[in-house]
N, C-alpha and C positions, 0 to 999 in steps of 0.2 A: 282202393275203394273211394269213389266220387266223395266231396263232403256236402254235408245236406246245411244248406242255408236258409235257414229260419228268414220267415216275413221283416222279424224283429230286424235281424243282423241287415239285409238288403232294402227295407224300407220304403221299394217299390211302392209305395200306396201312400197319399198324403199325410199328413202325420200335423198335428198342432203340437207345441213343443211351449209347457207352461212353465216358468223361470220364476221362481221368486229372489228378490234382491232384496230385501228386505222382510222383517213382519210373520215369520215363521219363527221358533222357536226362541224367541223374542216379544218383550212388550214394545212397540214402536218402531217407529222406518219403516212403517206399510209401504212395498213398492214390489208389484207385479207382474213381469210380461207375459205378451201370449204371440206368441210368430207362426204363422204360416205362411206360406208360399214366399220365402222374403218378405214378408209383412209382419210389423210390429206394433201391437196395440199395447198402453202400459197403463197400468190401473194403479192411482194414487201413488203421492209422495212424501213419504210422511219423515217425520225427524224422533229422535229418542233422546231422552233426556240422559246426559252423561254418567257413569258409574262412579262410583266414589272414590276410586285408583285413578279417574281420569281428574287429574288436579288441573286447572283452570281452563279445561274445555267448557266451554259453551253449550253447546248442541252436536247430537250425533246426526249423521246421515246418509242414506245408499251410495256406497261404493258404485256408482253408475259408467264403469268402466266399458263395461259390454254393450251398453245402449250408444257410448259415443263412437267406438268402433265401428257399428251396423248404424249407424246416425240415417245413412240414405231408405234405411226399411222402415224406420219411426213414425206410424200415422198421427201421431196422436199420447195425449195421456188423458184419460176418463177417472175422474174423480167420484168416490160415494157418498164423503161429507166431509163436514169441513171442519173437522180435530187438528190438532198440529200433528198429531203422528198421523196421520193421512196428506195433509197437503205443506206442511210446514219445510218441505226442505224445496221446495217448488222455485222461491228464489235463486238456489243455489241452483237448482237440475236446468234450467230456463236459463242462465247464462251460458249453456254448455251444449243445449240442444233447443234448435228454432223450430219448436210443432206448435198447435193448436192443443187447446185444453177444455174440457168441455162438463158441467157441472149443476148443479140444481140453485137456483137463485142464492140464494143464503151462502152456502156454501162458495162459492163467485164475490158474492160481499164480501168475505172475511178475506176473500186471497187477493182481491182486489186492495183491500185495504195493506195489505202485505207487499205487495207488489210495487203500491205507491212509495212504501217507506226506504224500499231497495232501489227504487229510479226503477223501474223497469217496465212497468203497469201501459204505458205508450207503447212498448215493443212486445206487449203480449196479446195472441189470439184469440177470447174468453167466447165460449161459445153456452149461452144457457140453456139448458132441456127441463124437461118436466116431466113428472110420472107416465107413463105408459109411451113415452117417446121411445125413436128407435135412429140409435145414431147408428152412420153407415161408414165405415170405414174401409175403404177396400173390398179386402172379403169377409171382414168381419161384420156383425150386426150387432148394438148393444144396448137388451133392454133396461130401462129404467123401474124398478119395482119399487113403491114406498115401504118402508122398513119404520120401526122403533127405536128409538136408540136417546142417548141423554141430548142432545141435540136435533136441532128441526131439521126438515129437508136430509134427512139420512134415505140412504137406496141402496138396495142390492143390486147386482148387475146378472142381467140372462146375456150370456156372450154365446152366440150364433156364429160358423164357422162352417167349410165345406166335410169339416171333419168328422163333427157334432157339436150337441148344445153343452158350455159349462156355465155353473151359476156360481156367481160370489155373492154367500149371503151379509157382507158386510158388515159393521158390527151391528147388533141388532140383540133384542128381548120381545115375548109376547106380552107386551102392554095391552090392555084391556080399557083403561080407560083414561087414555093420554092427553096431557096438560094442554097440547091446543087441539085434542079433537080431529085427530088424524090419526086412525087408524091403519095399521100396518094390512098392505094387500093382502090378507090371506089366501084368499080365493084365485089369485092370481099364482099364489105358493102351489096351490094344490092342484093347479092345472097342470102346472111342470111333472108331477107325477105321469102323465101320463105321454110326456114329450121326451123319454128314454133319454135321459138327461145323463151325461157320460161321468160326469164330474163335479163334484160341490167342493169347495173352498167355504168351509164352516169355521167364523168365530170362533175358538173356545179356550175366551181367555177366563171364564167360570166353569170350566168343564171341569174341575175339583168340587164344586158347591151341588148340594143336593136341590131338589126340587125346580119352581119357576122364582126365579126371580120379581120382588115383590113392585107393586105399581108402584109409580113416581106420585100418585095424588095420597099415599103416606106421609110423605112428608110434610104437603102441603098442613095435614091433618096437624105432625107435628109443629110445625111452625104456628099453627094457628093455635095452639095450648102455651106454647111459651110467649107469642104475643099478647095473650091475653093475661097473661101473670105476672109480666118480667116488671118489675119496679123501676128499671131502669132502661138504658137505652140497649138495644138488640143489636151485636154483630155480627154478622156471616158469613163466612170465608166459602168461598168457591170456586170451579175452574170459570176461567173468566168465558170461557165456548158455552158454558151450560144455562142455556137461554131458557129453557125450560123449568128450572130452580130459580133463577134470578123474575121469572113471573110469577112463580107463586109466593117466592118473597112480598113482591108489590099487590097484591091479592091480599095476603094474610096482613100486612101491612096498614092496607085499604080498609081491609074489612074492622081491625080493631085501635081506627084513629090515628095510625105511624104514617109518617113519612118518609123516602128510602133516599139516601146517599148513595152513590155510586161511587167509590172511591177506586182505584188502580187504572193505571194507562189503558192495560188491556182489558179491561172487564168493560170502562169506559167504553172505548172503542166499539168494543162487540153489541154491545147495547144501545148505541147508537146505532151501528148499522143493522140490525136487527131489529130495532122499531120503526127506522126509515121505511125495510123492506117490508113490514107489515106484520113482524115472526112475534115484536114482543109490544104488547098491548099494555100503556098504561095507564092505570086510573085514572083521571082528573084529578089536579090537587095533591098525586103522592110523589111527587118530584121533589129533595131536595138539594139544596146547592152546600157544599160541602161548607160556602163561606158562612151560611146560618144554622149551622150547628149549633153553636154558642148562645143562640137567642131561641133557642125551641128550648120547650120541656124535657129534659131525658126521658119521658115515658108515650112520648108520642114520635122515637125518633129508632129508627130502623139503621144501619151500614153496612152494606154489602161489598164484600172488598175482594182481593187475592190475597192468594198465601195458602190457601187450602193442603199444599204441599211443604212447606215451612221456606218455601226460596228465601234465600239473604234479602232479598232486595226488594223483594215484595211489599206489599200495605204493612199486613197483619205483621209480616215480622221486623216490621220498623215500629208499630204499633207494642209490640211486646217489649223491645229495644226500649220503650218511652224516646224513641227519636222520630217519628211521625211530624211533621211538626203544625199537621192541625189537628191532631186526634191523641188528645190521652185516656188512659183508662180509667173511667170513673168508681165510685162508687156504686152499685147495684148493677153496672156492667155486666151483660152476657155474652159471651162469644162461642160461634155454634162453628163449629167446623163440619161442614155440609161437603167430603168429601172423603174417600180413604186412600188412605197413603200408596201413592204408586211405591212397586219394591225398589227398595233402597232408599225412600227416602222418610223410615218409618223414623229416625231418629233425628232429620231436622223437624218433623210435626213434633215427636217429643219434648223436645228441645222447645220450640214455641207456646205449647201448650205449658209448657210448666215457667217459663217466665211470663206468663198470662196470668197465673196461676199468683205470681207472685208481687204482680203487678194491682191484684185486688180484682181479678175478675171472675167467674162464674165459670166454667168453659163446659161445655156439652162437646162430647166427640165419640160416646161409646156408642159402637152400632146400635145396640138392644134397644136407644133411645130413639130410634128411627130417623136420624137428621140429615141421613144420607140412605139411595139404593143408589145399585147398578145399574148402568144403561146396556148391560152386558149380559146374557140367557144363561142361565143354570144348567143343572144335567138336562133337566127335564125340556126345557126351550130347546134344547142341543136338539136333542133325542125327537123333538117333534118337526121342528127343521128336517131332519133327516126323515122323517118319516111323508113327510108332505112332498119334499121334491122328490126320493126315492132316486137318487144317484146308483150308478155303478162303481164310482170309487169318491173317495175321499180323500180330502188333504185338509189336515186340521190347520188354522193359521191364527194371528193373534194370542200367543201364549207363548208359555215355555214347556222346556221339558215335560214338566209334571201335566201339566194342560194336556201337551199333544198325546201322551199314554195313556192320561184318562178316555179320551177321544176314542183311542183302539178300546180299547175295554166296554166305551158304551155302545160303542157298533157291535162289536162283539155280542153282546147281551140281544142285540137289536136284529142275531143275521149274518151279519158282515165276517167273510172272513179276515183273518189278521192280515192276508197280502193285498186287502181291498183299500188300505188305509194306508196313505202315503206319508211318514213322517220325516217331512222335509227339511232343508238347510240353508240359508242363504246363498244362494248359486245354484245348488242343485236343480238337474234339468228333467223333468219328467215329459214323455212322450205318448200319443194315445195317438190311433190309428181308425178310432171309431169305433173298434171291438175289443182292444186290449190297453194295456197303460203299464209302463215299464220307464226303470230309472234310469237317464243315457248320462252319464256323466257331469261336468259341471262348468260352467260358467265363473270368468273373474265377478267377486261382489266380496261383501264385508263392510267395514264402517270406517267412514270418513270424518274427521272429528275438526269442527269448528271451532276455533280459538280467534277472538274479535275478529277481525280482517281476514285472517288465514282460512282456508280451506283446506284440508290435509297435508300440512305443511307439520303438523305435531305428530310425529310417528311416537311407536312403541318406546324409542329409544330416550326420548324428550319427556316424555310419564315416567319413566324409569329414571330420570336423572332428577326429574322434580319430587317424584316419591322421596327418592334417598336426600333433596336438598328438605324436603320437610321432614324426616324422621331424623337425622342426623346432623343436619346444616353444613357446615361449607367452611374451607381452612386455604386462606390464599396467602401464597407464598410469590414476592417480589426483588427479582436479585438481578443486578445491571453487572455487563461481564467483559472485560473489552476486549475482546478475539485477539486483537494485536497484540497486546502485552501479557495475554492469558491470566488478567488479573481480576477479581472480584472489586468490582469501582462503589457499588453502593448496594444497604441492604446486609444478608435479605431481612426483608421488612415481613414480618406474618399478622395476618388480621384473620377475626374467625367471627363468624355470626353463625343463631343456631347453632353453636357445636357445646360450651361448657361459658359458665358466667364468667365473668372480667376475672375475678379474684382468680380464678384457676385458672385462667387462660394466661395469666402473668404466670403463675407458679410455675407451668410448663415452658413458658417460652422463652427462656434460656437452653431451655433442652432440645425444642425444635428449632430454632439458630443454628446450636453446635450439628442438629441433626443434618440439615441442610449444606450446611459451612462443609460438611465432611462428605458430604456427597459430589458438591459442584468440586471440593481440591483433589478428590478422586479424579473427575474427569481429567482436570487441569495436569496432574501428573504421570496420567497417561496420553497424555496429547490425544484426549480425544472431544476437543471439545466443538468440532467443526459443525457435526449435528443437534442444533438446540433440542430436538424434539426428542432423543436420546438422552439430553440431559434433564426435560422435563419428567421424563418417564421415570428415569430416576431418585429424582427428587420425590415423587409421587408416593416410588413404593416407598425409599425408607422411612421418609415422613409417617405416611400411612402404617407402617410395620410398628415403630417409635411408639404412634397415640395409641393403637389398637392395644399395645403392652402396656400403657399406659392408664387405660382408661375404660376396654373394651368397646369401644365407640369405633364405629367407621364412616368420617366425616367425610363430603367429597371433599380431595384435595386436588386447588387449582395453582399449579405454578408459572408464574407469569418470570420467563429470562428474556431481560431487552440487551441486545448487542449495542455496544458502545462502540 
């Protein structure tokens, strides 16, 4: 019997082929491709902030293994805004691959300013677009749609193709009545309805939260109550990109006689090039310079800073520290934390909020009091996204787990069957042909983790050695040995940090001596002392065997044998 070969299996018919490397079932490392005909177009490149097991990584970001492979198919990377999990790994991906990048003004600011600090900014392509532009890549086409979102200059992307149209609705909310007066295209959404649109790529990192997500001019509302009452000076932690919060800051400010500080490298930054480009408007008169603090009134004085997340190293949590060293916490202090904790990092806010707390200051942080929304759409935004473009399938992106299920569940309610909803994984390759969309296997990708200088130079095994030197600490053993006379010449000397206090560490270490002593006269008496790494390995276990009956502890043990 012949066998019957499915369109699928033989693929005779062009095919788009969309990759994500990033930015699916995950908060952060937004990184996209879309390949046809040997053409690759990559949308965004974003970084994720490290997990709590990841002990002194820096920043995460896309495994971009597969793009430097195909490097000669690479058109391009198309940016939607300028968050650090969208563009923030762009320094690293840009030493590795030589394209063109192409962006909405603001957005371009902030990576330029990024670019600069890496040396790089001379050796990069920046291409600016504007709403309703249509960049052309190959065979791709890629509209620019204005979107909602906590920052200015956010876009969704219509990606045109010989295959058909997919649309990324990047992150986004229906804002109704947005802080500079740019309203998100609607009209341009609901056109796509009727442009049998193959494929959405929908936000739905609130696809757990009921309803629409509430305006951004709440806040303002609330700032403008605690301006008006605070006895003392006003401070405001937030992300330093949220250009839209940092104007109503200076607004609320304005309006009830404060003057606003900028305090933090990057908040600084951003707000600088953001008033440059025109994004952040301020009052006459409510600039102030951090060096006249001191000589104002605390009740005529605003500071708007970082830390919204609790970083070490931040403003706010040097400010909580009382190690800031132009800012202590006064009296009648209010500090507003105008953001919610990305996950994982709900216990260093903790952790700041309550040495704030104990520092003498006020602190506002509870949603209910409105000091922060989402730049991010609810069920309800989801559900009307989907309803406006009316896609044939869907890939939920920007979330986790929980998110991307919700996602299936709301399509479901909405129509959709379960296999229209694509719940993807970083690398995973999904394939559509124009009438159908199916999973073809997958792509190298996963996370690259930044430690100072390095670049994935800190594997699995490096977090794992650092895990156990922080929970356990570390027992080094030093014993010189001279191969010729098979005799023990110095030592062993044992030092322990992290593992038990001084007093105990003496008490044992007669016992780990004799432990060691009797391990190296073993070798010695078997003549077997030719391979030091055999006698290190030794040393290791019985040491390790010795404390663990000892103490239940399992410290790492490092034994250093120098040949004489």
């Amino acid at each position: 019997m012949d066998e019957i070969i499915t369109s699928k299996q033989q693929e005779t018919s062009p095919t788009l082929r969309i990759i994500p490397l990033g930015g699916v079932m995950e908060i952060g490392k937004n990184m996209t491709a879309y390949e046809y005909n040997d053409q690759i177009v990559v949308v965004d490149s974003g970084l994720m902030f490290p997990e709590e097991e990841m002990l002194g990584v820096d920043i995460v970001i896309p495994d971009i293994t597969y793009l430097e492979e195909n490097a000669e198919k690479v058109l391009g990377i198309v940016l939607t805004h300028g968050h650090e999990d969208h563009i923030g790994a762009l320094p690293y991906v840009l030493r590795r691959l030589d394209v063109p990048v192409w962006g909405t003004a603001l957005t371009l600011g902030f990576l330029r300013n990024k670019l600069s600090e890496h040396h790089l900014l001379e050796f990069t392509r920046l291409n600016e677009v504007t709403f309703g532009s249509v960049v052309k890549l190959g065979d791709f086409e890629i509209e620019y749609v204005r979107m909602s979102h906590s920052i200015p200059d956010a876009a969704g992307l219509i990606i045109r193709n010989p295959v058909g149209t997919v649309v990324m609705s990047g992150d986004f909310k229906f804002e109704q009545s947005p802080v500079d007066g740019n309203i998100m295209d609607v009209a341009r959404l609901s056109r796509l309805g009727d442009e049998n649109v193959m494929v959405l790529l929908c936000d739905s990192t609130n696809a757990d939260k009921r309803g629409f997500t509430p305006s951004e001019s709440l806040v303002g509302d609330t700032f403008d109550k605690i301006f008006s009452t605070a006895k003392g000076r006003v401070i405001v932690a937030a992300f330093a990109s949220n250009i839209h919060r940092l104007q109503q800051v200076y607004n609320s400010a304005h309006k009830h006689g404060r003057r606003v500080a900028v305090v933090g490298r990057s908040m600084e930054g951003n707000s600088r090039i953001a008033e440059e480009l025109g994004y952040l408007k301020i009052p006459a008169g409510a600039k102030l310079r951090i060096d006249e603090l001191d000589s104002v009134d605390p009740t005529e004085v605003v500071i708007m800073t970082t830390g919204s997340q609790g970083e070490p190293l931040s403003a706010l949590s040097k400010i909580a520290l009382d190690e800031h060293k132009k800012i202590k916490i006064e009296d009648g202090d209010i500090v507003i934390i105008s953001a919610t904790p990305i996950p994982g990092n709900e216990d260093l806010v903790n952790r700041t909020v309550n040495r704030l707390f104990k520092q003498g200051a006020e602190v506002i942080c509870d949603p209910d009091e409105r000091v922060h929304v989402s730049g991010h759409g609810c069920q309800e935004d989801i559900k009307l996204m989907i309803n406006l473009v009316k896609p044939k399938f869907l890939i939920p992106v920007h979330g986790e787990q929980r998110h991307c299920s919700r996602v299936v569940t709301l399509a479901e309610s909405m129509g959709y069957d379960r296999e229209s909803v694509f719940k993807m994984h970083p690398g995973d390759v999904l394939v559509t042909d124009g009438v159908d969309a199916w999973m073809d296997g997958r792509v190298t990708a996963g996370s690259v983790m930044v430690d100072g200088l390095g670049v994935g130079d800190v594997q699995d095994i490096v977090l794992r050695d650092r895990g156990h030197l922080a929970k356990d600490g570390v027992v080094i053993v030093v014993v010189g040995i001279d191969m010729n006379s098979k005799q023990i010449v110095s030592g062993p000397d044992i030092f322990s940090r992290g593992f038990v206090g001084e007093d105990y560490h003496e008490e044992l270490l007669e016992e780990k001596i004799q432990t060691v002593l009797a391990k190296v006269n073993e070798f010695i008496d078997t003549d077997a002392l030719e391979d030091v790494d055999d006698i290190k390995a030794g040393i290791r276990k019985s040491l390790s065997k010795m404390i663990y009956e000892r103490t239940h502890r399992r410290p790492m043990i490092v034994p250093i044998v120098m040949e004489v």
